[in-house]
KETORKE-193985 format. One line per field, with one value per residue (C-alpha): z, x, y. Coordinates in steps of 0.5 Angstrom, whole numbers, plus 500, padded with zeros to 3 digits. Each point is the difference from the previous one (the first is absolute). Example, Ala and Ser with C-alpha at 12.3 -4.5 7.8 and 13.67 -1.06 7.14 Angstrom:
REM KETORKE-193985
w 516_498
u 525_502
v 491_507
//
This chain:
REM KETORKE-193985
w 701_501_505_494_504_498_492_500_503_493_496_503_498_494_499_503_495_494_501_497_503_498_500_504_497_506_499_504_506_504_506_504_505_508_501_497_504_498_494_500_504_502_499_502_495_502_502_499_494_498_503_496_500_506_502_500_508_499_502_496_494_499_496_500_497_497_496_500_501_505_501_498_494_492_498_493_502_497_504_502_503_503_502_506_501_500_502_498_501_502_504_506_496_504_506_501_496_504_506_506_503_495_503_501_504_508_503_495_502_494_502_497_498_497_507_507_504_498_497_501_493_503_504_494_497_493_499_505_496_494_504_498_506_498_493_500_504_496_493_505_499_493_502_503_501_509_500_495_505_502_494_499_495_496_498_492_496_492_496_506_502_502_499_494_493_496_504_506_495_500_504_504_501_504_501_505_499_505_496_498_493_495_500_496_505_500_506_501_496_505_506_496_508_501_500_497_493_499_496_495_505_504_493_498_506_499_494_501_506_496_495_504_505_497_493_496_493_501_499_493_501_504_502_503_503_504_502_500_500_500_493_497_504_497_493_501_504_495_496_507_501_493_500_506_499_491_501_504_494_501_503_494_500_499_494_494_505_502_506_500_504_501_504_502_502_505_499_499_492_502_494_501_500_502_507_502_498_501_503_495_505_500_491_501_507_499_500_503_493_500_507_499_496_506_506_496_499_508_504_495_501_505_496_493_497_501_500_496_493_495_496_493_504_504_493_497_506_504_503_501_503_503_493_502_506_495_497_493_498_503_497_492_499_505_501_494_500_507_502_504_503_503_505_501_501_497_505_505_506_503_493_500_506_498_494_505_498_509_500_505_496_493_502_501_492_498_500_504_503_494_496_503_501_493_499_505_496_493_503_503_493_496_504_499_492_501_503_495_494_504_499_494_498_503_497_492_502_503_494_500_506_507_504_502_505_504_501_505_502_507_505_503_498_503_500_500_508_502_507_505_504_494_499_500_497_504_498_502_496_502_495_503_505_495_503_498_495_502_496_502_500_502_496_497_496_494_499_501_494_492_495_493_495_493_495_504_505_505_507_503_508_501_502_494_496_505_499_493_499_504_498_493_501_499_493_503_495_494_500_497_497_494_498_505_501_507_506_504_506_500_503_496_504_501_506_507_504_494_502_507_500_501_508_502_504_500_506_502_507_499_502_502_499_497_495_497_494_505_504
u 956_499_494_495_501_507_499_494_505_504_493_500_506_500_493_503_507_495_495_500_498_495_501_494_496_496_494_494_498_493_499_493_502_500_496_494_494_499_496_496_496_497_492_497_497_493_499_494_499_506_501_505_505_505_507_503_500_492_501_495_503_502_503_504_497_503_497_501_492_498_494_505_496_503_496_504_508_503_501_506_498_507_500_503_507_498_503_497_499_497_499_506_504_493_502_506_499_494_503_497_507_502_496_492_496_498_495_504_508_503_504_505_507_500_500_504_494_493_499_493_499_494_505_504_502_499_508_500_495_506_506_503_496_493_501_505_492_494_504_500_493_499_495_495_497_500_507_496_497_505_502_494_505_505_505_501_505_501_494_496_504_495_504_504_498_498_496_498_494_498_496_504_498_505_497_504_501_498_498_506_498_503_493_497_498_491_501_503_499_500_495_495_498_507_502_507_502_495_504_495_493_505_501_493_497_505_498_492_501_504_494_494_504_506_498_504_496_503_506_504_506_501_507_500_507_504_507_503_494_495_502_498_493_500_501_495_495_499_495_496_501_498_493_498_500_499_492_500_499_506_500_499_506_506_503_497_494_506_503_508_502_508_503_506_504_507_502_503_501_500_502_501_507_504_502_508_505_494_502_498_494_498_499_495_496_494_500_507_503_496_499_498_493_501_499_494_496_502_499_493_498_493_497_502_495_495_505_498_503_501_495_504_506_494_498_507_502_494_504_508_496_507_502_496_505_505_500_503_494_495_503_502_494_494_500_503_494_501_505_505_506_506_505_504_508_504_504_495_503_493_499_508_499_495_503_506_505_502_500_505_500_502_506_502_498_506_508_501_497_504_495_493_502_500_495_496_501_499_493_498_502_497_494_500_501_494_496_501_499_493_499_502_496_494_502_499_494_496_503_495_496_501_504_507_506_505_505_506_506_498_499_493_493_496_503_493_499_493_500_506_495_499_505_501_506_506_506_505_500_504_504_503_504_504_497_495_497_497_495_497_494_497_496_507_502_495_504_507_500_501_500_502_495_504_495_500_507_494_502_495_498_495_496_501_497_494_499_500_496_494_500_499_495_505_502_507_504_496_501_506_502_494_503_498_507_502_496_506_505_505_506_505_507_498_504_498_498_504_496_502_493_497_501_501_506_504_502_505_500_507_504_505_509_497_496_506_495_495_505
v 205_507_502_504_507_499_498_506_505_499_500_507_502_498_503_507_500_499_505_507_507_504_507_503_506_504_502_504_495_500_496_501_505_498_504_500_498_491_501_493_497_493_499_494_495_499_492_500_503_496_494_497_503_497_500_494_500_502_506_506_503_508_505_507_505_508_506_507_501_502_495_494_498_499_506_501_499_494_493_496_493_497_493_498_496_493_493_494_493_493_495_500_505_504_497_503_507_501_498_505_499_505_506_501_504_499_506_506_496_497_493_495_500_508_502_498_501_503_506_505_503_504_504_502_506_501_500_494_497_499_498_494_496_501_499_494_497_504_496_494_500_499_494_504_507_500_505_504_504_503_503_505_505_499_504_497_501_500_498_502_506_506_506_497_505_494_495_505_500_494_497_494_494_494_493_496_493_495_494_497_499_505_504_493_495_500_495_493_495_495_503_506_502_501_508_499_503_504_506_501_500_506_503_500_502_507_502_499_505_504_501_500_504_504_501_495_502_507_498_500_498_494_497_493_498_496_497_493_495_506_502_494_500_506_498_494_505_505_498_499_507_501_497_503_507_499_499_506_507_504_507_506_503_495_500_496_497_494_498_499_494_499_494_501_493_501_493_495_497_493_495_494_497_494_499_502_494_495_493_494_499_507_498_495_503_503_507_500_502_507_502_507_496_496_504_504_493_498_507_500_494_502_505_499_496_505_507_507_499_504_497_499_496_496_497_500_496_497_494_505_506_501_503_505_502_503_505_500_495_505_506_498_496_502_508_501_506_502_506_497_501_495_502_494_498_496_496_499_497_496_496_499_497_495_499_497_505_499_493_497_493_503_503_492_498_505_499_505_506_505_496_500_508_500_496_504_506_498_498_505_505_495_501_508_498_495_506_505_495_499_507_502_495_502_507_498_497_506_504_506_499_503_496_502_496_503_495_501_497_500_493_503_501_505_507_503_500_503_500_498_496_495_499_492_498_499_506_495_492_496_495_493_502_503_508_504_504_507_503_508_500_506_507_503_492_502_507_496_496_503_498_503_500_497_504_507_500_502_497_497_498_495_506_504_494_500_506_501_493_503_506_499_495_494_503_501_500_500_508_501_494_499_493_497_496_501_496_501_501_495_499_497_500_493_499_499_506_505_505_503_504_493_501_493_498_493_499_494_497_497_506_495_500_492_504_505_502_502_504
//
């Protein structure tokens, strides 16, 4: 048989003979300038005050903070909350992630496998600070807040970018993650002294400082976001948000005495499908038919029990909390009155991944590797169909009210990059030993992708439909189009990585004379 980088080679070609070309429209870009002074800056939470909110390392929690008023208070400007980008986790799965080897802090030095030898950040130009060593060491350090120091500024980018016209005027806010929990965990479920997964006291702590400190209730309109798990904390956080700042009068002056709230969620669109060519045992193990589902229970399985839930989902599903982690149950059925946005992919790599598209085993239950390039193929399209059918299902259902999607045919979540230094996903993805998947992530991706909105001909980047989103209070396309029927972008090319705005590469390691379609 074939070795799978061989057969994954032929998926390749195959995916590249059949995908279309789009005919990209330029349009007017911004970037954050290089120049700028670094426009957010660290602000200790006080653990005395605050003594629950922890890291998982059990460091003290901290937060970034931005604003164009000269006394860095929320006097009447607008207010983005960014959640920071987060891994999650249980059990020895955590042993591994938060595995110091990957890079902690030592005396100001940063240490682990980032680095051939240690590196003091204290000694660090601002430049310096944004190379690819010291940021490969401060993402290590998503278990705890012990590198934090030694980035008191931060040059933001995108929805926290100072000199951006739109969100310039914001009040910018970014919470790192350090709790492993998708921002939901209130403790371990198993050891209640223990200071792992305490997402929710971090995001409670920041947000009572802003209102007794910064002037939250001054606000009125208030973004909360975030990117991969982050966006589903954020959907499940915001009525906390609401709660606390709804017993507060609001400021005269904002229009119709009523705060706007809006969420914005660039993440995965997780729907539950079976596994890629299942084995007979496969069928009749638990949890290995679904392994999407599956992997929610494991890597939640310390915290979920007494996790921040949505409400209604918590009692729609008081013994499947992990309904809760996707998005299509939350968006159609729980903030149906909510205004809410979804960026998403259609073909994302990770959940195709898990879904067991790159399984070494499965080329062996197909006659040959023609046929499991086919098969892959036809899985990994129907996937993009499954998807789609979600949305525009979610879609009819939402009919009328402020919730809008912008679905690509790209392999990648998180196109909206608030700082270099967070980010903590990997660019590159290996798949098997067949080669890897290479994703940009950087503050320009958001202006890369476009799409074309069937009703206008309008072409449309992801930052266009921020922009539009926010600055209508979340009634983005109730504007021009009065019946209400278009909720949203989606890409129907329906072949893997058709548009090639998506920025995502195929690379094949077997660039071999054994491997002729490779070559």
């Amino acid at each position: 048989m074939e070795s799978l980088r061989s057969i994954l080679c032929l998926v390749v070609f195959l995916v590249s003979f059949l995908c279309c070309v789009v005919n990209a429209q330029v349009f007017p870009r911004h970037t954050c300038s290089n120049d700028i002074e670094l426009s957010l800056s660290l602000i200790q939470v006080n653990s005395s005050i605050y003594p629950e909110a922890r890291c998982f390392d059990n460091t003290s929690y901290a937060f970034y903070f931005g604003s164009k008023d000269e006394n860095a208070s929320i006097s009447e400007l607008d207010v983005i909350i960014w959640l920071g980008d987060t891994e999650m986790c249980s059990g020895e799965g955590c042993n591994d992630l938060c595995d110091p080897a990957r890079g902690f802090c030592e005396d100001g030095q940063v240490v682990g496998e980032c680095n051939e030898a240690s590196v003091d950040l204290s000694e660090l130009s601002d430049e310096e600070k944004e190379d690819t060593t010291a940021r490969c060491a401060y993402s290590a350090a998503i278990c705890g807040s012990s590198c934090w120091n030694v980035f008191p500024d931060l040059r933001a980018q995108t929805v926290l970018c100072e000199d951006d016209a739109v969100f310039g005027q914001f009040n910018r806010i970014l919470l790192p993650s350090c709790s492993v929990d998708n921002w939901m965990g209130q403790g371990d479920v198993n050891d209640p002294s223990s200071p792992r997964y305490r997402g929710v006291q971090n995001f409670d702590a920041v947000v009572d400082m802003l209102i007794e400190d910064f002037g939250l209730v001054n606000a009125e309109r208030i973004v909360l976001g975030g990117i991969r798990g982050a966006g589903i904390g954020a959907l499940n956080l915001l009525h906390r948000l609401k709660a606390k700042l709804d017993v507060f009068p609001v400021r005269p002056g904002i229009a119709n005495g009523v705060r706007k709230y809006m969420v914005i969620a660039d993440s995965a669109w997780i729907i539950n499908v079976e596994k890629f060519a299942p084995t007979e045992a496969d069928k009749t193990t638990a949890g290995a038919l679904f392994p999407l589902e599956q992997t929610i229970i494991d890597n939640s399985s310390d915290w979920l029990a007494n996790a921040v839930i949505h409400p209604s989902c918590k009692a729609k599903f008081p013994n499947e909390l992990h309904e809760c982690f996707f998005p299509s149950e939350l968006v159609k059925n729980h903030l149906i009155n909510e205004s809410v946005l979804v960026i998403q992919s259609q073909y994302d790599v990770v959940q195709m991944e898990e879904l067991g598209i790159i399984d070494e085993t499965a080329v062996d239950r197909f006659e040959d590797s023609a046929s499991f390039a086919q098969a892959a193929i036809t899985f990994i399209e129907n996937y993009g169909d499954y998807i789609r059918a979600s949305i525009e299902d979610a879609r009819r259902a939402v009919i009328g009210r402020q919730i809008f999607f912008y679905s690509s045919a790209c392999a990648q979540h998180g196109f909206i990059v608030p700082s270099r230094n967070h980010i903590v996903d990997i660019t590159t993805r290996a798949i098997g030993d067949a080669g890897d998947v290479q994703f940009q992530r950087t503050g320009d991706t958001w202006m890369d992708i476009i799409q074309e909105d069937p009703d206008t001909g309008i072409r449309n980047t992801v930052r266009d439909v921020v922009i539009n989103f926010i600055s209508t209070s979340g009634r983005f396309f109730l504007q021009n189009n009065t019946s209400n029927t278009t909720r949203v972008l989606t890409e129907t090319c329906g072949i893997f990585l058709c548009n090639e705005n998506c920025k995502t590469d195929l690379i094949p390691f077997a660039l071999q004379p054994a491997v002729p379609v490779c070559g």
